[in-house]
C-alpha positions in Angstrom: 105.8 110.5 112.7 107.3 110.4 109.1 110.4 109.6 110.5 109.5 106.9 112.9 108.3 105.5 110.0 110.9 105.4 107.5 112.6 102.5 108.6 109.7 100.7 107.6 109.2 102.3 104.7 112.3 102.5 103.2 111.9 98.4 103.6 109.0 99.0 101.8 111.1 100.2 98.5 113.8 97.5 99.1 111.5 95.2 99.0 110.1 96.6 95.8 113.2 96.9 94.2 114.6 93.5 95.1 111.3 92.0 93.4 111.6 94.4 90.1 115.4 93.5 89.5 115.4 90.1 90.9 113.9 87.3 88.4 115.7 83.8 89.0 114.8 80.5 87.0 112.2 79.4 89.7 110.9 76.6 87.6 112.2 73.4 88.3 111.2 69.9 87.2 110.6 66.7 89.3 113.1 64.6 87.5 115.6 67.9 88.6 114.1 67.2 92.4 114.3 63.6 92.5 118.0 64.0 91.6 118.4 66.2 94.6 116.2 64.4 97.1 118.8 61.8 95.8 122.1 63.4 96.4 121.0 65.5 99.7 118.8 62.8 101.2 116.5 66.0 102.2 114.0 62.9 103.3 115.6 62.4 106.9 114.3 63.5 109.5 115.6 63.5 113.2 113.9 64.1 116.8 116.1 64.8 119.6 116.2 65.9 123.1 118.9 68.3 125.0 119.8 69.6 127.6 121.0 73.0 127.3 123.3 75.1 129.8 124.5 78.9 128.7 127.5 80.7 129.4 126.8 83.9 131.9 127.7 87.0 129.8 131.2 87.6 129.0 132.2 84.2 130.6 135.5 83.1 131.7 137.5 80.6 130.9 136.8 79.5 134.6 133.1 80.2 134.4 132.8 78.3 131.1 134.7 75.4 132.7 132.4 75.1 135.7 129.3 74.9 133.3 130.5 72.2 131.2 131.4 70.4 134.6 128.0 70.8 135.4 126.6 69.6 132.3 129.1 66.4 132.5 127.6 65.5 136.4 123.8 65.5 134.8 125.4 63.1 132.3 126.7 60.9 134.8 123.2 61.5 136.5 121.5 60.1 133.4 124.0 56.9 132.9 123.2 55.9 136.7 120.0 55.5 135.7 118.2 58.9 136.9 115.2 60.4 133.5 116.9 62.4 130.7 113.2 64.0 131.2 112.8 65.2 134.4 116.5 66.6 134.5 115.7 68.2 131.6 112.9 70.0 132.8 115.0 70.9 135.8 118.2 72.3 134.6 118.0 72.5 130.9 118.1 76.6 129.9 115.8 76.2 126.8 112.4 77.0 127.7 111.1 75.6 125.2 112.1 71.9 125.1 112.5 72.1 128.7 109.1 72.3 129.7 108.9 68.8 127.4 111.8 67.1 128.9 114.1 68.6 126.5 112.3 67.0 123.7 113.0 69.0 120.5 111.0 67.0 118.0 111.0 66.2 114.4 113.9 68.5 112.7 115.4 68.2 108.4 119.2 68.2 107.7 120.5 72.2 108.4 117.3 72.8 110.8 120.3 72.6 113.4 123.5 74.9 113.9 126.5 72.6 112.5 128.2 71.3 115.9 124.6 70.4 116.7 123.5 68.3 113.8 126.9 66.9 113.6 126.3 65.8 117.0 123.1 63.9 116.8 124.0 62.2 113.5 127.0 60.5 114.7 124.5 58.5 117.5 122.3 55.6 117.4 118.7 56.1 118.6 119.0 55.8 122.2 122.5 57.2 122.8 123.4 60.2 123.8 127.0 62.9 123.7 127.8 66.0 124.9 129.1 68.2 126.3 128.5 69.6 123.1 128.9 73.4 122.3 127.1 75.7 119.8 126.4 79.6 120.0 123.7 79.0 122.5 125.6 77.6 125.0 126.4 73.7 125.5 124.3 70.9 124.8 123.7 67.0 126.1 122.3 65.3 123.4 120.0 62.3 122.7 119.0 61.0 119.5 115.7 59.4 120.0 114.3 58.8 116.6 115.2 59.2 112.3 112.4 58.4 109.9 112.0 58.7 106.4 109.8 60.3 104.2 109.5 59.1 100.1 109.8 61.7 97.4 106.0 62.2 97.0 106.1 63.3 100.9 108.6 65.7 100.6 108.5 67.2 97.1 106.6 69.9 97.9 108.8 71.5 100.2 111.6 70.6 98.5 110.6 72.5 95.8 109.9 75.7 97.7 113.4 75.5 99.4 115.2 74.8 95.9 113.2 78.2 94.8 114.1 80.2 98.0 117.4 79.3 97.7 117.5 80.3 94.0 116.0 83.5 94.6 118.5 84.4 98.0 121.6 83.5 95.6 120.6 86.2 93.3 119.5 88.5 95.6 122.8 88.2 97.1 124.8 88.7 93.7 122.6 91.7 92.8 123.4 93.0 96.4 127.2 92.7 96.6 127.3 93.9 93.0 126.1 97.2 94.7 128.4 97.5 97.1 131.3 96.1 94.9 130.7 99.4 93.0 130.9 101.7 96.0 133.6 100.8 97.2 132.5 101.4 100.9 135.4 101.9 103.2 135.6 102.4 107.2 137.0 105.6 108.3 139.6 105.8 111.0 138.7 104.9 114.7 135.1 104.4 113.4 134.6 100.8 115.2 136.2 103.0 118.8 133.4 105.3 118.0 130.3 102.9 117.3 131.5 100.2 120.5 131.1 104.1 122.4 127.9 104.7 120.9 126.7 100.5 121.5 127.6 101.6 125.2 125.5 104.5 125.7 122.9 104.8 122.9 121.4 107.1 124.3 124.5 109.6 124.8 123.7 113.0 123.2 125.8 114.0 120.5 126.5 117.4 119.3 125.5 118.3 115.6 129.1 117.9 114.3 129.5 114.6 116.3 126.5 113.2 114.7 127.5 114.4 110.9 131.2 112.1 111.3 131.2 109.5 109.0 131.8 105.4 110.5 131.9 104.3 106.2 132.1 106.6 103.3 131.2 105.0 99.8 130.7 106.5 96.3 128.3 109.2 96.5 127.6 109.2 100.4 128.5 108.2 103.7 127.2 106.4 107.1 126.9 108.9 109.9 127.0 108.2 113.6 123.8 109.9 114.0 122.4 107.0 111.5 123.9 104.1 113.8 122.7 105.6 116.9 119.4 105.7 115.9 120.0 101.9 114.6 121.6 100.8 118.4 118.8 102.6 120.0 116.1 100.8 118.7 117.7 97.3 119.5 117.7 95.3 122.8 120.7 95.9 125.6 122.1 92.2 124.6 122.6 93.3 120.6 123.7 96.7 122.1 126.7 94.4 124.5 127.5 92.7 121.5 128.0 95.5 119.7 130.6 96.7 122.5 132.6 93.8 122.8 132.7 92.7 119.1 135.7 92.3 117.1 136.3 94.6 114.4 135.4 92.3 111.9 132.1 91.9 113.6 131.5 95.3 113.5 132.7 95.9 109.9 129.8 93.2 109.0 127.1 95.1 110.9 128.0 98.6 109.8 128.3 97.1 105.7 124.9 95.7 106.3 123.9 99.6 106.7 125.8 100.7 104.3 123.8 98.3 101.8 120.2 99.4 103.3 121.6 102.6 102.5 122.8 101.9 98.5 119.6 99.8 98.1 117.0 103.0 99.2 119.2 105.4 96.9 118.8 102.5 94.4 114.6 102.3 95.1 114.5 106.0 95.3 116.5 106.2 91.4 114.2 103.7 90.2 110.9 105.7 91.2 110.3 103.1 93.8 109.8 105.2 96.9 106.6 104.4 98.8 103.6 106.9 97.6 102.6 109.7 99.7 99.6 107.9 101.1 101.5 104.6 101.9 103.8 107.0 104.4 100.6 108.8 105.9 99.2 105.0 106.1 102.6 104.0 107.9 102.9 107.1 110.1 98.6 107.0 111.3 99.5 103.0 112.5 102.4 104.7 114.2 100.8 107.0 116.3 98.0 105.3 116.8 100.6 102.2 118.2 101.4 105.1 120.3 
């Protein structure tokens, strides 16, 4: 049970670390926030309705063509006169704004992926664009509403986002400073191997198999064994992107191991390993989960 806790547990340590190393200058002033409400004009906020259509797995261009063709019909649907509402709640593929007529409510500048909020701002309440497409799939968009909020309505939350961004900006420079001093490297065919592994997970692999290195860094190295275990616990559709990700994909994924990796030897050198009865804590939840 140790071990199907340690995941957790070794978050447990990052987490620690991160807090004992990390100290950004949190404190900012109002007259510093009112300059930014100014510049960002964090106060606007937009409500919108979709409709949303996805691409079936590893679409075509052909298949990608003939969902766009349906969204563009709805939309010729909607300009003859036929409810934005009740086609969304017939077609749109977002259960959630679906079952409201595709009404997405009150949203904040970067709430939105970029095509998205792009999208929206460029219409007047009432009109409405699209095909529009994002990572979800592709969108018909109306703008219903923007409304304003003054500083004193907003500063409060402005303030925690200014700090969380703060504190995610040093986190970050403390993180790739690790890694910078690694040097972490992939080994040869070691994206072949994981897109193998990512399409049977739950393959067995023979001791030697497991112990090959995908990454090998200053003082260690990323096993298959440890990426395995990693696929396995994830659903089939992270598993199937795994498989058919470029290698530049997978070279992000398998360098955001490697860093859980140098940040627990990291926790561990600092004395910040989780206490004995912390891990019996951990591992009694586990089995009792069980």
């Amino acid at each position: 049970f140790e071990e199907l806790v340690r995941f957790e547990a070794n978050q447990v340590a990052i987490s620690e670390l991160l807090d004992s190393v990390i100290q950004p200058n949190t404190v900012i002033s109002d007259l510093e926030l009112e300059e930014i409400y100014s510049a960002e004009d964090p106060e606007l906020e937009i409500r919108a309705s979709h409709i949303l259509m996805r691409y079936p797995p590893q679409a075509t261009p052909t298949q990608q063509d003939s969902v766009r063709a349906v969204l563009s019909t709805i939309r010729s649907r909607i300009e003859a006169g036929e409810s934005f509402a009740t086609l969304a709640t017939r077609y749109s593929q977002d259960p959630g704004s679906g079952a409201v007529g595709g009404d997405l409510g009150f949203f904040g500048r970067g709430e939105m992926v970029q095509p998205f909020e792009e999208a929206v701002l460029a219409l007047s309440p009432g009109e409405m664009t699209g095909p529009v497409e994002t990572q979800f799939g592709v969108h018909l968009i109306r703008l219903e509403q923007l409304r304003t909020q003054n500083f004193e309505e907003v500063v409060a939350g402005l303030r925690n986002r200014i700090q969380t961004e703060r504190f995610l900006r040093a986190e970050s420079t403390f993180v790739a400073s690790i890694q910078q001093g690694a040097e972490p490297q992939p080994t040869e065919d070691a994206y072949v191997v994981v897109r193998e592994i990512a399409d049977n997970p739950a393959t067995r692999l023979s001791g030697r198999a497991g112990r090959r290195a995908v990454f090998k860094y200053s003082g260690g190295e990323l096993t298959v064994t440890e990426v395995q275990l990693v696929l396995q616990a994830q659903s089939p559709d992270f598993q199937e992107q795994v498989v058919t990700g470029t290698d530049e994909q997978l070279n992000q994924f398998l360098l955001g191991l490697v860093q859980r990796k140098l940040l627990v030897a990291e926790a561990k050198a600092s004395g910040l390993e989780p206490e004995r009865e912390v891990l019996d804590s951990m591992a009694i939840g586990a089995r009792n989960q069980l």
